[in-house]
C-alpha positions as CSV (number, residue, x, y, z in Angstrom):
1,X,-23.6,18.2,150.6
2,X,-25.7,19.6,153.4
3,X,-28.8,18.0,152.7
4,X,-27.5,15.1,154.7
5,X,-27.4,17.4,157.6
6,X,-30.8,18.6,157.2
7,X,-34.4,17.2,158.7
8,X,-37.2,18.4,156.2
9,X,-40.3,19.4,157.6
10,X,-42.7,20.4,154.8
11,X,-45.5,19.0,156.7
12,X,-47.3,19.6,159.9
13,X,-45.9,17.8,162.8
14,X,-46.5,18.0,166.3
15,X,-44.7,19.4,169.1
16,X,-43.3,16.0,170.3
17,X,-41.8,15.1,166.9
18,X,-39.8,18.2,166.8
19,X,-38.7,17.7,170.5
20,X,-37.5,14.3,169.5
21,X,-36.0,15.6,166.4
22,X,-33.7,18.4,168.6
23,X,-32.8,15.9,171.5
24,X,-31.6,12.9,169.2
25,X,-29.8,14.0,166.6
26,X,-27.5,17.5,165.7
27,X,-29.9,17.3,162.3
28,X,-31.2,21.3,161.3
29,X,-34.4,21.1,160.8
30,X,-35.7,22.3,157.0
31,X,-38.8,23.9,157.6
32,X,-40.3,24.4,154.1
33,X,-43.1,27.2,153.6
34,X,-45.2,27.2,151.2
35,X,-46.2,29.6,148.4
36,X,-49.5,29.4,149.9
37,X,-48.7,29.9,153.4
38,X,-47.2,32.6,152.4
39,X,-50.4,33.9,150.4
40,X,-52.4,33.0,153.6
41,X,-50.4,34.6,156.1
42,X,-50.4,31.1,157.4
43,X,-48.0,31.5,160.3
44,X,-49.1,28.2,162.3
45,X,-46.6,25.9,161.1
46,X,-43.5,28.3,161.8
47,X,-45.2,29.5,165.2
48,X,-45.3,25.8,166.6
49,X,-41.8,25.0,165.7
50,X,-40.5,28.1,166.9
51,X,-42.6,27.7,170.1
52,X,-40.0,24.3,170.7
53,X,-37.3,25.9,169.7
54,X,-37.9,28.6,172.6
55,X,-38.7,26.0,174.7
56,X,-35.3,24.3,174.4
57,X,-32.6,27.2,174.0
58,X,-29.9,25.0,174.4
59,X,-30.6,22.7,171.4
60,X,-32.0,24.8,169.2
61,X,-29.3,27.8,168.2
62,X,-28.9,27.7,164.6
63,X,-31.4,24.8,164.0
64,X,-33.7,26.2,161.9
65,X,-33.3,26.4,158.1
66,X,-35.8,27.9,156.1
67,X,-36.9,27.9,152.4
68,X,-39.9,28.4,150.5
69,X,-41.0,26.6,148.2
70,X,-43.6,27.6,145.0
71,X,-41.4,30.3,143.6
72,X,-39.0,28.5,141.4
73,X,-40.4,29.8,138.6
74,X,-39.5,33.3,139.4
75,X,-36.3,34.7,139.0
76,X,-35.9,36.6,142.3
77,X,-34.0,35.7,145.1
78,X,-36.4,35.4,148.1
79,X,-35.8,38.2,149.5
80,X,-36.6,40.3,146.4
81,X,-40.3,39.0,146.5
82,X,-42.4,41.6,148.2
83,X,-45.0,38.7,150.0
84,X,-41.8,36.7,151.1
85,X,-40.2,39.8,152.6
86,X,-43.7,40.9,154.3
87,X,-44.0,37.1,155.6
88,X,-40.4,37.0,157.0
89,X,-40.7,40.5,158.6
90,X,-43.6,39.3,160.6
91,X,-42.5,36.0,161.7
92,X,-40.1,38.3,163.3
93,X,-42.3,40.7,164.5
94,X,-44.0,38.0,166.5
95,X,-40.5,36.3,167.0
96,X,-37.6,38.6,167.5
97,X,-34.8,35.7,168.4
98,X,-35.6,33.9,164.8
99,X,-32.0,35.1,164.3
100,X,-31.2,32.8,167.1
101,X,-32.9,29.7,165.7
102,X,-31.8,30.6,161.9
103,X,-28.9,28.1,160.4
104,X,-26.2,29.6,158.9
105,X,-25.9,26.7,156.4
106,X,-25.9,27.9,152.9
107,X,-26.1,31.1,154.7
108,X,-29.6,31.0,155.4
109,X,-30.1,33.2,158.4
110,X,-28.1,36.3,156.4
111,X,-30.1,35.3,153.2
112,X,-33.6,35.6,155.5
113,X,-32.3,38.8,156.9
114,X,-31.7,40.1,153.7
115,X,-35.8,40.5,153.6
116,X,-35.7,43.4,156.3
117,X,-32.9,45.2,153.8
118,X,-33.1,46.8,150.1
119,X,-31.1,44.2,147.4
120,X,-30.7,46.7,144.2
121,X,-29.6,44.2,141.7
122,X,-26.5,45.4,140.0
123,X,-25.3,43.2,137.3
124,X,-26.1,39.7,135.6
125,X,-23.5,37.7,134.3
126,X,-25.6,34.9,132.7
127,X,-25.8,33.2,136.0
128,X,-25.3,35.0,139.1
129,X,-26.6,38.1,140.3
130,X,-24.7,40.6,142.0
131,X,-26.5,42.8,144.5
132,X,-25.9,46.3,146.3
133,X,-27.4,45.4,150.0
134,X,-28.4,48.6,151.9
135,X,-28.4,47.7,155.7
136,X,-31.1,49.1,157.6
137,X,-28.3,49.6,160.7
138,X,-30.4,50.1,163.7
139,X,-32.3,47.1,162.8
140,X,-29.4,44.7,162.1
141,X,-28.3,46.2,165.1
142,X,-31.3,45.4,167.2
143,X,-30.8,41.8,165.6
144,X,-27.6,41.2,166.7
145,X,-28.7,42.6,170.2
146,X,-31.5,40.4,170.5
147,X,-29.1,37.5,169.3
148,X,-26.8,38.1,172.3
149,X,-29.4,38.6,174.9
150,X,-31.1,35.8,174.4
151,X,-27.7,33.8,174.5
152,X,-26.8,35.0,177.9
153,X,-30.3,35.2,179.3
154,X,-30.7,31.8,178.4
155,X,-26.9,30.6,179.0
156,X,-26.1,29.9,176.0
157,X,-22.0,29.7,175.7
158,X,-20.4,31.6,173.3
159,X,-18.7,28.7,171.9
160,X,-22.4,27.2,171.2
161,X,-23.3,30.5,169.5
162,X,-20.2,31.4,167.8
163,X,-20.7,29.6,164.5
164,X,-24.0,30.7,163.6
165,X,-23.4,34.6,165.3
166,X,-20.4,34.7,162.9
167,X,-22.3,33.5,159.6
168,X,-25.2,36.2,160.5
169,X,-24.0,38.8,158.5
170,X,-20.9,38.6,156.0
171,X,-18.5,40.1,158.4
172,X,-18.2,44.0,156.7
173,X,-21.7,44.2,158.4
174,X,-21.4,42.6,161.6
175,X,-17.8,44.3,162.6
176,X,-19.2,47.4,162.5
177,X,-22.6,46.3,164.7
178,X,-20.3,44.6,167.1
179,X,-18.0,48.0,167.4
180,X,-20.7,49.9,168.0
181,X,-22.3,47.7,170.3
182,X,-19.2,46.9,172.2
183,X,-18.7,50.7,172.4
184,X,-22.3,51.5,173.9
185,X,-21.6,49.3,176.4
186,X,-18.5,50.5,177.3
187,X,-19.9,53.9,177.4
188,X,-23.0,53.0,179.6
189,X,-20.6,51.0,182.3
190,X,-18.6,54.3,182.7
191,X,-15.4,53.1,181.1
């Protein structure tokens, strides 16, 4: 299960604790925000961990898994809730390598992405809920961008980034942002 992996921070904690928590263990670290955070627009507890997180590149790529908690009792996904998308969209605003940061356990980072795109649900089986996902592709592309950019500006190996760059999109997306991406640059180095 990948609880064991996980550090759960559904409290405040300092700046110190979360520096400890990246330098002495590979734990991700389970920031849970609240329903009323959420309400709030209380961004303070997501802007100091992600103000470590930049501060230590190296340990934090793909460290960050986030849930929110105080919605259980509805039966949308998260990023089917209109505040949750809203809050999400402006962590990144303020935050544009939360990709970066996001764990792909459980397929977090895709299933926090998913708040920037349209989910039409299609069928119910009982259970599970199939959705039609309609990429917004200049913005996953200026995701993905921002994702290797920040990699190489910090020096961030590929090998370091590959799990979580491969797990941000279900591949169907991502191969076609890479392509293009790979193609632009090829195009503006004269090739």
């Amino acid at each position: 299960m990948f609880n064991s992996k996980l550090y759960k921070l559904n409290r405040y904690v300092s700046e110190e604790e979360i520096k400890s928590i990246l330098n002495s263990s590979k734990k991700t670290l389970h920031l849970v925000v609240t329903r009323s955070e959420v309400e709030n627009n209380d961004f303070t507890k997501i802007t100091k961990v992600l103000k470590v997180f930049q501060n230590y590149p190296d340990l934090s790529c793909g460290r960050l898994f986030m849930t929110f908690k105080g919605y259980s009792n509805n039966r949308l996904e998260i990023y089917e809730i209109d505040e949750v998308r809203k809050y999400v969209q402006r962590v990144y605003k303020e935050e544009s390598n939360l990709f970066f940061f996001l764990s792909p356990i459980a397929e977090n980072n895709f299933t926090i992405m998913r708040c920037f795109f349209k989910n039409v649900r299609m069928a119910t089986d009982g259970v599970q809920v199939l959705h039609n996902v309609e990429i917004d592709w200049d913005l996953a592309t200026e995701i993905v961008v921002s994702f290797i950019n920040y990699a190489k500006s910090n020096d961030i190996s590929q090998e370091q980034t590959a799990e979580v760059f491969s797990h941000l999109m279900p591949f169907e997306f991502l191969k076609p942002i890479c392509d293009a991406i790979i193609l632009e640059q090829e195009q503006a180095s004269g090739k």
